[in-house]
RODO-2510 file (C-alpha; in nm, 4 decimals, decimal comma):
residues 90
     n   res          X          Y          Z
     1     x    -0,2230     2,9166     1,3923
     2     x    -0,0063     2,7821     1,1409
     3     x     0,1335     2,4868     1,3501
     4     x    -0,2442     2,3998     1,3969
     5     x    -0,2521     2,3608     1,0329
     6     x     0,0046     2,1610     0,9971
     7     x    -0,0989     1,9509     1,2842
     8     x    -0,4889     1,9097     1,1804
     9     x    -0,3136     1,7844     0,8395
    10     x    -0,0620     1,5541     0,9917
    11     x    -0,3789     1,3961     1,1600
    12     x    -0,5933     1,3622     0,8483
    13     x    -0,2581     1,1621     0,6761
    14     x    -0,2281     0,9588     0,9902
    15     x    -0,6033     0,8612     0,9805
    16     x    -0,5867     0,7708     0,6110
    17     x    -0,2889     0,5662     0,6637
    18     x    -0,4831     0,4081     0,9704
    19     x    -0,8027     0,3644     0,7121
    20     x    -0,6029     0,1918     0,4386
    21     x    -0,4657    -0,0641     0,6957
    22     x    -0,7821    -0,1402     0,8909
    23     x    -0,9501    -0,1930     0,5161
    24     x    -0,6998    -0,4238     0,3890
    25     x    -0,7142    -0,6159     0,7753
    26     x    -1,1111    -0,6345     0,7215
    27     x    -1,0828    -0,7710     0,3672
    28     x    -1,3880    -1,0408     0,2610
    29     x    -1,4869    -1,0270    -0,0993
    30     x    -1,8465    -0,9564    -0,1626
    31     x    -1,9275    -0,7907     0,1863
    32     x    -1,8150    -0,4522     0,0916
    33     x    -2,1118    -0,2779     0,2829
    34     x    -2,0348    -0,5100     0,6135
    35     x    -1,6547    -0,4284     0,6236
    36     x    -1,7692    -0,0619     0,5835
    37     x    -1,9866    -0,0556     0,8865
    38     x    -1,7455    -0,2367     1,0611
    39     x    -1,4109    -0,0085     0,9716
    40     x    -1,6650     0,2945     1,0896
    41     x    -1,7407     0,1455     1,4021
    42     x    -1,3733     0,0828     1,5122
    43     x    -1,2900     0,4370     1,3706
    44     x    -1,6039     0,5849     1,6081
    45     x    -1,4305     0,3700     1,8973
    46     x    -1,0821     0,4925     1,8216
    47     x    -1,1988     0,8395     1,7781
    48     x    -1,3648     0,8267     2,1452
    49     x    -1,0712     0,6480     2,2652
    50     x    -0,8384     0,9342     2,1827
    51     x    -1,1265     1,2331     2,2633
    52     x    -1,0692     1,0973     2,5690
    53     x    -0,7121     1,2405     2,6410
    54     x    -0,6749     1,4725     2,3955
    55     x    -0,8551     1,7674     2,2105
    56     x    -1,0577     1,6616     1,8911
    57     x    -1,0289     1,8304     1,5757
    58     x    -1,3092     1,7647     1,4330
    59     x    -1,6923     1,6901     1,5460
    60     x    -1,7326     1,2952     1,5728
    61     x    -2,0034     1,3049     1,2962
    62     x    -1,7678     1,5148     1,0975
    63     x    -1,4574     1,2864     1,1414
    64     x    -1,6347     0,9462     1,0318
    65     x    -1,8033     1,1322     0,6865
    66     x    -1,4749     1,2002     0,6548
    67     x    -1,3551     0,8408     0,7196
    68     x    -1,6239     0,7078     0,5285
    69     x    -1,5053     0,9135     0,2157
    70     x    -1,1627     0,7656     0,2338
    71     x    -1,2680     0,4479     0,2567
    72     x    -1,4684     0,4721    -0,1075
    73     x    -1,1518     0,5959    -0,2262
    74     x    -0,9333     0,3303    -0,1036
    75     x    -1,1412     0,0594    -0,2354
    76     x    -1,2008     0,2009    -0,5756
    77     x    -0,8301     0,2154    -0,5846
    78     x    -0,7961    -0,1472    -0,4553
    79     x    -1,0610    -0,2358    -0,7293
    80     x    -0,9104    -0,0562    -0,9777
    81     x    -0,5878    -0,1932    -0,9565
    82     x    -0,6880    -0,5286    -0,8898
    83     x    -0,6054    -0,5866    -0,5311
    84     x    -0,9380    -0,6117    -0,4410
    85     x    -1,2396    -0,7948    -0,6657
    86     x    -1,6016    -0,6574    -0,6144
    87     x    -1,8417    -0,9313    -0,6274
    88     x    -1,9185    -0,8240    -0,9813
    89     x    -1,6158    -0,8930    -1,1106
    90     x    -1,5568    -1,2379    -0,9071
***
């Protein structure tokens, strides 16, 4: 049970460190709703991809609210630290 654990955890890292990449790689100022759709849609496709060969953790549904949550995160951060610029601020 415990190496489950440890393994559904390992997965949520590796999908964050995935998330942070893919948002950085989709970067356009001002189309912060677009690049969201789009970073969900790869994640959906990536997330079928591997389904496909090996047992999900989560629901589908489940896994992308989850994605989607992490991606507000990371861009707040971005924003907050300047990396990124909302279209407010350009």
């Amino acid at each position: 049970m415990l190496n489950k654990v440890i393994s559904f955890i390992a997965f949520l890292f590796a999908v964050a460190t995935g998330i942070r990449s893919l948002v950085e790689l989709l970067e356009v100022p001002g189309h912060g709703e677009e690049k969201k759709t789009r970073c969900l849609e790869i994640l959906g496709i990536i997330y079928d991809a591997y389904c496909s060969v090996f047992e999900c953790p989560l629901q589908k549904e489940k896994f992308l609210a989850y994605c989607s949550a992490i991606i507000d995160i990371i861009v707040a951060f971005l924003n907050a630290v300047g990396i990124f610029r909302s279209s407010e601020t350009s």
